[in-house]
N, C-alpha and C positions, 0 to 999 in steps of 0.2 A: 366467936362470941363478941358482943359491940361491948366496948366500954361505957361507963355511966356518961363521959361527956359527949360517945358519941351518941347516948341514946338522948340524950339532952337537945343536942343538935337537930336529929332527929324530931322530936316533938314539936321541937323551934318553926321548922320546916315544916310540919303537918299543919301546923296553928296556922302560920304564914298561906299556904295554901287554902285554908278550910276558910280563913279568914276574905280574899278575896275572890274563891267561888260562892260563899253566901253574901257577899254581897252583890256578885253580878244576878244570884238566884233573887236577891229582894228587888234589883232595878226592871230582870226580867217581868216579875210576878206584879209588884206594884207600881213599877214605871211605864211600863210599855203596855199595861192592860187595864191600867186605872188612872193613875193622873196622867199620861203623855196621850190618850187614848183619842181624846181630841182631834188633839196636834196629827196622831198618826191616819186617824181616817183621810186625809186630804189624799192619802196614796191608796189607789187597788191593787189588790193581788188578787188575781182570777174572779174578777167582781164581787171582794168582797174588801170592806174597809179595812186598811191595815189594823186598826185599833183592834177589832172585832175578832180579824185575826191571829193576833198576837192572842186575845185571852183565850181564844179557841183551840189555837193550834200551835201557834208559834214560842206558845209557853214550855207547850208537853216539848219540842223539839230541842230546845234551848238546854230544859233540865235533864234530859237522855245524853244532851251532848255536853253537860256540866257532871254526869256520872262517869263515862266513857275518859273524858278528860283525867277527874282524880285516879280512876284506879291506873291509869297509865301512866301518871306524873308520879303516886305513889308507889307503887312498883320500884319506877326508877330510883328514889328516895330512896327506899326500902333497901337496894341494890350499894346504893352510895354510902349510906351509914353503918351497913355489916347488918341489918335485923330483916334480911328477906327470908323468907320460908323455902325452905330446899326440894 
């Protein structure tokens, strides 16, 4: 059973994490597919403009590998502060 300061910790840590995958999710979603989109078409991937691609494709892949990421960081988290599910 976790103590209150470790569940404290714990939250500390979730915030801490939640906090800079939404913002890599905001530079992915509105950086790289809306104001940098410009800038990015100057590059192709498989003939198609990076920009274009980024809000086509490279957005969906970004946020799949921004879920994959938390539940495996959180896990660990989970493991380290005593409040993993058995």
């Amino acid at each position: 059973m976790a103590t209150p300061e470790k569940r404290r910790a714990h939250w500390r840590a979730n915030l801490r994490i939640l906090t800079i995958l939404l913002t890599l999710w905001a530079f992915v979603s509105f950086g790289c597919s809306i104001f940098l989109a410009d800038w990015l078409d100057r590059v192709r991937i498989g003939g198609f403009k990076l920009g274009f691609w980024m809000a086509q494709q490279g957005s969906i892949y970004a946020f799949v590998g921004i879920i994959v990421f938390y539940v495996w960081y959180m896990n660990r988290i989970d493991r380290k502060y005593d409040v993993h599910e058995d």
